[in-house]
C-alpha positions as CSV (number, residue, x, y, z in Angstrom):
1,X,-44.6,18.3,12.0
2,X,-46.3,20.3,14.7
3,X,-43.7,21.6,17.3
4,X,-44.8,20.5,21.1
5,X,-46.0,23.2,23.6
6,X,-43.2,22.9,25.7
7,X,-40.6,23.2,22.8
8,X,-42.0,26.4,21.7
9,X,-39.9,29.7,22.3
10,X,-41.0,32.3,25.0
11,X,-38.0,34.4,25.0
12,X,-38.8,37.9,24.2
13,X,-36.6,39.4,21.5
14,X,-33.4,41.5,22.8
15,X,-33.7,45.2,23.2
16,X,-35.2,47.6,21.0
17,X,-31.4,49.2,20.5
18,X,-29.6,45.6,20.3
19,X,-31.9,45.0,16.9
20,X,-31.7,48.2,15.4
21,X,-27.8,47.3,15.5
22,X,-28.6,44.1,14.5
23,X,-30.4,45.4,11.6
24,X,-27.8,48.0,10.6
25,X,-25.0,45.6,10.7
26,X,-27.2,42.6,8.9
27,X,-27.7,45.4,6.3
28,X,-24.6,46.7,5.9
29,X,-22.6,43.4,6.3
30,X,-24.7,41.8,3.2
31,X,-24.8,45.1,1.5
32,X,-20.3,44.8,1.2
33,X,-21.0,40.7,0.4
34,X,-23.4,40.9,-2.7
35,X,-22.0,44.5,-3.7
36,X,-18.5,41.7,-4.4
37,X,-20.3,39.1,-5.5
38,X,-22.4,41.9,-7.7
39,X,-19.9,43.8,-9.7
40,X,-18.5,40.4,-11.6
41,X,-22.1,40.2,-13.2
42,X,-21.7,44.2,-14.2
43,X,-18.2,43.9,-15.5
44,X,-18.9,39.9,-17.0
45,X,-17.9,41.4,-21.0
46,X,-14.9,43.4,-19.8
47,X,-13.6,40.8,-17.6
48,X,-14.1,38.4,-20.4
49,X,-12.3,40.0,-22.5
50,X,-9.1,40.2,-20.1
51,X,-9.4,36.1,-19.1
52,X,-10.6,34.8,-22.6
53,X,-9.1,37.3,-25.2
54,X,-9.1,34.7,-28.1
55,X,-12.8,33.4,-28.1
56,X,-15.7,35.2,-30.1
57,X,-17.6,37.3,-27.9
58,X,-20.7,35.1,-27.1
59,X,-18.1,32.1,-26.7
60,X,-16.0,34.5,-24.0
61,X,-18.9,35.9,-21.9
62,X,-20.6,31.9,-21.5
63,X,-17.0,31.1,-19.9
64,X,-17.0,34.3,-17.9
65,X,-20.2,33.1,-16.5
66,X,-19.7,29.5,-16.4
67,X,-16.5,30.5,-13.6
68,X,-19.6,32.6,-12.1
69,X,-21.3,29.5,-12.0
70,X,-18.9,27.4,-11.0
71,X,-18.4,29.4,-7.8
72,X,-21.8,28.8,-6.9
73,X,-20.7,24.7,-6.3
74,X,-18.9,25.8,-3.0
75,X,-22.0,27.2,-1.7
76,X,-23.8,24.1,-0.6
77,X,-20.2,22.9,1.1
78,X,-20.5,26.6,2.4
79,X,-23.7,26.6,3.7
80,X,-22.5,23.7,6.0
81,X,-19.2,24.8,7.3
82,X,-21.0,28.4,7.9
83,X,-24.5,26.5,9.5
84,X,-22.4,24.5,11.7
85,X,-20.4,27.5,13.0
86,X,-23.8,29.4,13.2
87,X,-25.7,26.8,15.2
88,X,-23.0,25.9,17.5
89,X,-20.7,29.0,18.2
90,X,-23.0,31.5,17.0
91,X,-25.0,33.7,14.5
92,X,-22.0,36.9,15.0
93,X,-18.6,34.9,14.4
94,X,-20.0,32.7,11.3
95,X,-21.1,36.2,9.9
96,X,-17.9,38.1,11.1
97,X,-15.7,35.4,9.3
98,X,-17.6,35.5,6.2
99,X,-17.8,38.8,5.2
100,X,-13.7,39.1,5.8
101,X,-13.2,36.4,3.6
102,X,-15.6,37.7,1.0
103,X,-14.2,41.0,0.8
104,X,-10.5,39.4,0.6
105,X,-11.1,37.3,-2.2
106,X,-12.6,40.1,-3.9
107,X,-9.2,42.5,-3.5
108,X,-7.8,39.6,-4.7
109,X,-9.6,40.3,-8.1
110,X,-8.4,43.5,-8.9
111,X,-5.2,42.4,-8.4
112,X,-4.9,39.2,-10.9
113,X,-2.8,39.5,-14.4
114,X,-4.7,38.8,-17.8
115,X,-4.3,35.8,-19.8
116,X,-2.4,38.3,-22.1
117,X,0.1,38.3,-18.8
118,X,0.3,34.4,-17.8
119,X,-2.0,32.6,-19.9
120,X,-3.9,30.3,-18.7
121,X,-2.9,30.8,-15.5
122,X,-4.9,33.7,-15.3
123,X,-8.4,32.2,-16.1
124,X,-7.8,29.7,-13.5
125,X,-6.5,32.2,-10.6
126,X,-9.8,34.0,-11.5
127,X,-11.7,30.6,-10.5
128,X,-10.0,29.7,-7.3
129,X,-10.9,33.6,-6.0
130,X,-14.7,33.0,-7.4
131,X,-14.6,29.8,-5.6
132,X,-13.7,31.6,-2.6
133,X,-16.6,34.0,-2.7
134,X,-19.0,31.4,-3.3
135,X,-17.9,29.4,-0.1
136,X,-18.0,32.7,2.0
137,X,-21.3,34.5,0.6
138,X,-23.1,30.9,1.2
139,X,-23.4,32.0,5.0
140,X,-24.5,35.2,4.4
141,X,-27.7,35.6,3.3
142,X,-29.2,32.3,5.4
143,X,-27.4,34.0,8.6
144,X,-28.6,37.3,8.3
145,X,-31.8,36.2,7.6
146,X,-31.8,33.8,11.2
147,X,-30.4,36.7,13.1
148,X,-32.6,39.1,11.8
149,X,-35.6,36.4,12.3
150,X,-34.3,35.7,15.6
151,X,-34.5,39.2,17.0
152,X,-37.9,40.4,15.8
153,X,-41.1,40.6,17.2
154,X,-43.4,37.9,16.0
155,X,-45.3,40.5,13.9
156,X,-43.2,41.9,12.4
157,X,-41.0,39.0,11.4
158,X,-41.6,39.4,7.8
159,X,-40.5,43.2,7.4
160,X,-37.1,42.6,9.4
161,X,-36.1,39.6,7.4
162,X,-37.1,41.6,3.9
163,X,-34.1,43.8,5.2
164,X,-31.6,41.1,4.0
165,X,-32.8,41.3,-0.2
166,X,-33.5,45.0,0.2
167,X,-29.6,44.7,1.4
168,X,-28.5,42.8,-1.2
169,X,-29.9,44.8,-3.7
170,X,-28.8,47.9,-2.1
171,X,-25.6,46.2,-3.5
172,X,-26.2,45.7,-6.9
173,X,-27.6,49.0,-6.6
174,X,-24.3,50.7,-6.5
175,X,-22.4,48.6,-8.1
176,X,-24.9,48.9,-11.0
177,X,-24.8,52.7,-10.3
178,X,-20.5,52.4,-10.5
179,X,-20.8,50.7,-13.7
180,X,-23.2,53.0,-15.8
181,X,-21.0,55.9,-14.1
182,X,-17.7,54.5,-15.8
183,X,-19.3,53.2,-19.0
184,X,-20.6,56.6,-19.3
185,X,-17.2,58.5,-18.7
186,X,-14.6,56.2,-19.3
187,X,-13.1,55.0,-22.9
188,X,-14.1,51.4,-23.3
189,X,-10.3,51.4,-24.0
190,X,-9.9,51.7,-20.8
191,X,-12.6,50.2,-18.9
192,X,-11.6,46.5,-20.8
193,X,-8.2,47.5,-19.7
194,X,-8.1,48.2,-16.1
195,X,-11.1,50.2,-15.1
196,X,-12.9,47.2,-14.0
197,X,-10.8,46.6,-11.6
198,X,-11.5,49.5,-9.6
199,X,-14.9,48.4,-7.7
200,X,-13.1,44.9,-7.0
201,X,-10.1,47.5,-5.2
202,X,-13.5,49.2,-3.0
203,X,-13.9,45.5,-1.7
204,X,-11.2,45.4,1.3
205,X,-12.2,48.8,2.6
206,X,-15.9,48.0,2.3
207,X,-15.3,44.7,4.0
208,X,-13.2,46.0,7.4
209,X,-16.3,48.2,8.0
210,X,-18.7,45.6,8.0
211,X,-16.2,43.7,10.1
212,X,-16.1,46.6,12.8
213,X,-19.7,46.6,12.9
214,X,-20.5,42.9,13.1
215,X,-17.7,42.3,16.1
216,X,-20.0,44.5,18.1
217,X,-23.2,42.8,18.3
218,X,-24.5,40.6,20.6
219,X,-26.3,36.9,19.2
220,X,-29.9,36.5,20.0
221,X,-31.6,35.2,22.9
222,X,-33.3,32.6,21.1
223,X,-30.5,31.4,20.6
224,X,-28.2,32.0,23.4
225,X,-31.7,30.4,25.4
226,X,-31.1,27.2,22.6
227,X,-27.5,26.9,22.9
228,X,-27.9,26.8,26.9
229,X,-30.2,23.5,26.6
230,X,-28.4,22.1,24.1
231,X,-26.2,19.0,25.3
232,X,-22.3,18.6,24.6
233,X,-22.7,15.3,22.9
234,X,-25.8,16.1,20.5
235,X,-25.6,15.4,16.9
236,X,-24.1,18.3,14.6
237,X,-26.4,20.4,13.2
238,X,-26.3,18.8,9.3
239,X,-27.1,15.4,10.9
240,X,-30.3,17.0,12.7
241,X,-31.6,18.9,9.7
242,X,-31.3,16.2,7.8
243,X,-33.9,14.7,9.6
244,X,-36.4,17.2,9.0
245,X,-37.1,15.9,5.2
246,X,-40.3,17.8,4.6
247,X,-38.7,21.2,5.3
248,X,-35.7,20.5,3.4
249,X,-37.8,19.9,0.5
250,X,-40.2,22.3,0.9
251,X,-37.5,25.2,1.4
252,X,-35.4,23.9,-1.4
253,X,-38.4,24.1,-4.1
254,X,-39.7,27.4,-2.4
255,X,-35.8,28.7,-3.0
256,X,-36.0,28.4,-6.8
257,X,-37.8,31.5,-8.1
258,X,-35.4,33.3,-5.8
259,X,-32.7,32.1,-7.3
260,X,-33.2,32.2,-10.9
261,X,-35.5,35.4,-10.7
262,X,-32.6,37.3,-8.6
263,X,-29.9,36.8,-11.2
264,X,-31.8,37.2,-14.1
265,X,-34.0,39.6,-13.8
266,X,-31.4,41.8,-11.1
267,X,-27.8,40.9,-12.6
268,X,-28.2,39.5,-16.0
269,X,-30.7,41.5,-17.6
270,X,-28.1,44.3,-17.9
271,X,-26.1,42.0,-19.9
272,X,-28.8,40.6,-22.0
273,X,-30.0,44.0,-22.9
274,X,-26.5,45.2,-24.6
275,X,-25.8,41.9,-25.9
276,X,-28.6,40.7,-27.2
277,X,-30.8,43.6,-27.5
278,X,-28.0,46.1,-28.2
279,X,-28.9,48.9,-26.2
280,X,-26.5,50.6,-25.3
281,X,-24.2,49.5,-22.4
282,X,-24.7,52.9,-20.5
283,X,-28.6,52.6,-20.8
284,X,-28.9,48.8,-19.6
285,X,-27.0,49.6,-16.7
286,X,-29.3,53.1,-16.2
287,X,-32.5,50.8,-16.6
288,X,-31.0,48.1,-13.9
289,X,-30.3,51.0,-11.8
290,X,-33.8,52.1,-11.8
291,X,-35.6,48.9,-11.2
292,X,-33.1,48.2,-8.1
293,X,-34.6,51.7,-6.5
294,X,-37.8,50.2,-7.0
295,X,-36.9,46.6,-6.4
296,X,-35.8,48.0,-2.2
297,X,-38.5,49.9,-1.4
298,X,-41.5,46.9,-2.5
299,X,-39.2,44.1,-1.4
300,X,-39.6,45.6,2.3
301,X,-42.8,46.4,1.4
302,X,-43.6,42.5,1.0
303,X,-42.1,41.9,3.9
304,X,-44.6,44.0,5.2
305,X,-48.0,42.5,4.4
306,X,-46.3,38.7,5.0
307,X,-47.0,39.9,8.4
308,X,-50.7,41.1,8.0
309,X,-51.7,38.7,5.4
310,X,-49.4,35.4,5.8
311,X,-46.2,34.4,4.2
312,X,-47.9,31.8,1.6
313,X,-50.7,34.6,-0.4
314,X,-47.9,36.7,-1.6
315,X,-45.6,33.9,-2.5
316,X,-48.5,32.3,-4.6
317,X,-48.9,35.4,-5.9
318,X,-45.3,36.4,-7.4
319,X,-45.1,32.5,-9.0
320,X,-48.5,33.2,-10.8
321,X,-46.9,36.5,-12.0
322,X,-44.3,35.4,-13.3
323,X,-46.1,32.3,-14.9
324,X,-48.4,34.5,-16.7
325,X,-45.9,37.7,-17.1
326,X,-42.8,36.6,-17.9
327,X,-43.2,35.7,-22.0
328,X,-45.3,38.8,-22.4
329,X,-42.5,40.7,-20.4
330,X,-39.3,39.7,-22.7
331,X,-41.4,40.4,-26.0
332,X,-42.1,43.7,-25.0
333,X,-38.1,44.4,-23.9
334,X,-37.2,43.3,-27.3
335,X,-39.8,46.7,-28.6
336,X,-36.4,48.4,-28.7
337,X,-38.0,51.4,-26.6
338,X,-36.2,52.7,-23.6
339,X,-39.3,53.6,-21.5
340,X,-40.9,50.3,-22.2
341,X,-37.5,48.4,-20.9
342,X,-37.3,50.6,-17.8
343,X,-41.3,49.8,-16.8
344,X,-40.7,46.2,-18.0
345,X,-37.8,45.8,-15.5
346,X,-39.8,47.6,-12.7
347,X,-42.5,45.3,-13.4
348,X,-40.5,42.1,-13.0
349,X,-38.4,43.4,-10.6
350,X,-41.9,44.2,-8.2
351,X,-42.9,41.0,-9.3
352,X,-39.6,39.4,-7.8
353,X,-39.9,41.5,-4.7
354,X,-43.4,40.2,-4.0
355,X,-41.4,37.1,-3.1
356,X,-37.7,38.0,-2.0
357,X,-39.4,40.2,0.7
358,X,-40.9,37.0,2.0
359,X,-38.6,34.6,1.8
360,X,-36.5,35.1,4.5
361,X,-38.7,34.9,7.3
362,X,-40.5,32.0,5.4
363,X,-37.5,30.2,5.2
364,X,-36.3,30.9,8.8
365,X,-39.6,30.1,10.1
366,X,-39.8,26.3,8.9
367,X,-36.3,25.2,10.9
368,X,-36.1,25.2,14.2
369,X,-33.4,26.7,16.3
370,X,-30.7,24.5,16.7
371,X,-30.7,23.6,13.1
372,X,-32.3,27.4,11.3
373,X,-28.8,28.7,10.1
374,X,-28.0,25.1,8.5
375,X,-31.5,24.3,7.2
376,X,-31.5,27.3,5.8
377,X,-27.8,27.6,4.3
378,X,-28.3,24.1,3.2
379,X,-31.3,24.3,1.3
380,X,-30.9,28.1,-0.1
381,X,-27.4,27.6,-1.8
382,X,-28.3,24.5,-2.5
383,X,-30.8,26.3,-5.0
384,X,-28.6,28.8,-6.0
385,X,-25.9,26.6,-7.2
386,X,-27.7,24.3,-9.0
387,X,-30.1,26.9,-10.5
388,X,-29.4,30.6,-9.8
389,X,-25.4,30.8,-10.2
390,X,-26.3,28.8,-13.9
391,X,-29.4,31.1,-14.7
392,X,-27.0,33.6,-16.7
393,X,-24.8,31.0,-18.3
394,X,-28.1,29.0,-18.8
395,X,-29.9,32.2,-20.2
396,X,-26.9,33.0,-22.7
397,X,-26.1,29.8,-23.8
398,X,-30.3,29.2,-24.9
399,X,-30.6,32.5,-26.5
400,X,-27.6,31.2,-28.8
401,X,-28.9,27.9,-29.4
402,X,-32.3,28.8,-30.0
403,X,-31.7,32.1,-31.6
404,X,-34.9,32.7,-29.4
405,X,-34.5,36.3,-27.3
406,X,-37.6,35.2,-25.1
407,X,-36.1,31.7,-24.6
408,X,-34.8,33.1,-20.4
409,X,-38.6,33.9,-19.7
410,X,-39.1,30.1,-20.5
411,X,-36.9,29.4,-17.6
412,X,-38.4,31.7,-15.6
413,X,-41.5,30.4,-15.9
414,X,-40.5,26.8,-15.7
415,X,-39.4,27.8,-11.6
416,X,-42.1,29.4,-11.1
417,X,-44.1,26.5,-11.1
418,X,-41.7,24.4,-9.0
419,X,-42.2,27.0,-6.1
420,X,-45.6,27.3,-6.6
421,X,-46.2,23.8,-6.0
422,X,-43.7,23.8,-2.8
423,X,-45.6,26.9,-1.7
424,X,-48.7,24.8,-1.7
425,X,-47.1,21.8,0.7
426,X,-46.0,24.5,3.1
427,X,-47.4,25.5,6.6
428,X,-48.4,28.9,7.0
429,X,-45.5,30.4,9.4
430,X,-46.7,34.1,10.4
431,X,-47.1,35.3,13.3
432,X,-46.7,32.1,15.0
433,X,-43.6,31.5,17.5
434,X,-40.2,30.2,16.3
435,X,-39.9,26.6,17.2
436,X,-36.6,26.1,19.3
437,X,-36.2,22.4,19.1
């Protein structure tokens, strides 16, 4: 529904040194959240060796990422708590809270016995931390991506919110980079005894610097200027987004590839190549670590031609892509050579950015301001719970019951087309100005 003239924002942006803060501690902040919430997905066959000793291997690493799965079902009770607090208090203290509770939970890990220790005890202590991540990462991404949106110029909307992926991936980056470094020079001995602890032990540190920077930035005018007009005895946020039925929807379906495509093709893959594939361990992770370079630099550059050339072409473009790519692209990682596996996951990986480095400011765009940070909580963990924190778990558990290697691409494909159709029922968001109420 069209937004009336006299609802539509005018407030300019903040300063030009107030958003490059903003940007620095958007990127740094989600860089420490999804670096966490990375490093379980690297470390998924040591840790399921130390929490489910006495299942087969397969049977171990589809429980070690069913608890990464399961964490994902706080997320949409997440994305509420952490929408409300962003729409009414603001876009800083939901993010400031978040990342302090992330990086907690995440100490937490290193610290928690085997089942060798306490038995079953252990497994479940494991779950209640992941549980915890999942409700504290759910603001993240959807609040970063409204700040960042919030602050920009109109034209350049697009290459600011890219900023939060190319963050996130930044993440993986290094904890992929941490992982092929110790798989490399550490005994597997010792890595499935206590070396995998040691990125979990980085979290806490990590975690107070983001902290620091986040408590020193201001929230945006747009939506100081929407807070101001905003009376005492309106409706919380949840109940007015939930109004807005055609966005939910919309931003829900467009979520999907995102979710799906960002764990398997940026987190899983490493996995599936050792396990499946049996390259080596130290390779996979040197292959992940190559795409992810690649992955930050055309994610941003997505963001990029959004602006020019509108959000919707690019989006219909990476779900095509992956429609048409992504069978071809798993028969060729199973050729067994190196090179080929490092261009395939290049390939998907630019293929995925095409889309991540849209998404935010697409997503953003479609909510207004009183309701952007739930609408877009809401709706984006929404996806990834049902769909993105399963797509390992789902990916494992079909390669075994199919005894298919290609069956994941099937997935892949089969989200593809859900976006692409909510891309189609979409309005075109570039350039245009946010809508405040």
């Amino acid at each position: 529904m069209a937004t009336p003239p006299d609802t539509i924002s005018t407030t300019l942006p903040g300063s030009t040194a107030m958003r490059r803060r903003v940007i620095a501690g958007s990127f740094v902040g989600n860089f420490v959240e999804w670096f966490d919430y990375a490093v379980y997905g690297y470390f998924a066959h040591e840790i399921s060796g130390a929490f489910f000793p006495n299942d087969t291997p397969r049977t171990a690493l589809v429980k070690t990422f069913a608890l990464f799965a399961l964490s994902f079902l706080c997320r949409p009770i997440g994305g509420v708590v952490w929408g409300h607090i962003g729409d009414r208090i603001g876009r800083r203290s939901a993010l400031a809270a978040s990342i302090l509770l992330m990086s907690g939970a995440s100490f937490l890990i290193a610290l928690l016995p085997t089942y060798h220790a306490v038995g079953i005890l252990a497994p479940v202590l494991l779950l209640v931390l992941r549980l915890v991540q999942g409700f504290s990462a759910a603001g993240e991404y959807a609040g970063a991506s409204a700040y960042l949106t919030e602050y920009a110029p109109a034209s350049r909307r697009g290459l600011t919110g890219a900023v939060v992926p190319a963050s996130t991936a930044s993440g993986l980056l290094v904890g992929s980079l941490i992982a092929a470094g110790m798989s490399a020079w550490m005994p597997a001995s010792d890595l499935a005894s206590w070396g995998w602890r040691l990125p979990f032990a980085l979290a806490l540190p990590l975690g107070l610097v983001g902290l620091t920077i986040r408590r020193r930035l201001d929230d945006s005018p747009e939506f100081l200027a929407a807070r101001e007009n905003t009376p005492a005895s309106e409706a919380a946020p949840i109940a007015l987004v939930l109004r807005e039925r055609r966005a939910l929807v919309v931003t829900f379906a467009a979520a999907l590839l995102n979710a799906v495509g960002f764990y398997v093709v940026l987190s899983y893959l490493p996995t599936y190549l050792s396990t499946e594939l049996d390259l080596d361990q130290t390779l996979s992770f040197v292959a992940a670590t190559i795409a992810l370079g690649c992955y930050i630099a055309l994610v941003l550059g997505a963001g990029a031609l959004s602006d020019r050339y509108g959000r919707k072409p690019l989006m219909y473009a990476a779900s095509t892509l992956f429609i048409v790519g992504s069978v071809p692209a798993f028969v060729a990682l199973g050729s067994g050579s190196f090179a080929v596996i490092v261009l395939v996951q290049i390939l998907l990986g630019g293929v995925l950015a095409l889309n991540d480095g849209v998404l935010p400011s697409f997503l953003a765009e479609q909510f207004t301001t009183r309701t952007r940070f739930t609408g877009f909580a809401l709706t984006f963990n929404l996806a990834n719970a049902l769909f993105g924190g399963t797509a390992p778990m789902i990916a494992t558990w079909l390669v075994g019951r199919t005894h298919w290697t290609i069956a994941p691409a099937v997935y892949l494909v089969a989200v593809a087309v859900v976006t692409l159709v909510a891309v189609a029922f979409a309005r075109e968001t570039a350039g245009k100005p946010l809508a405040r109420d």
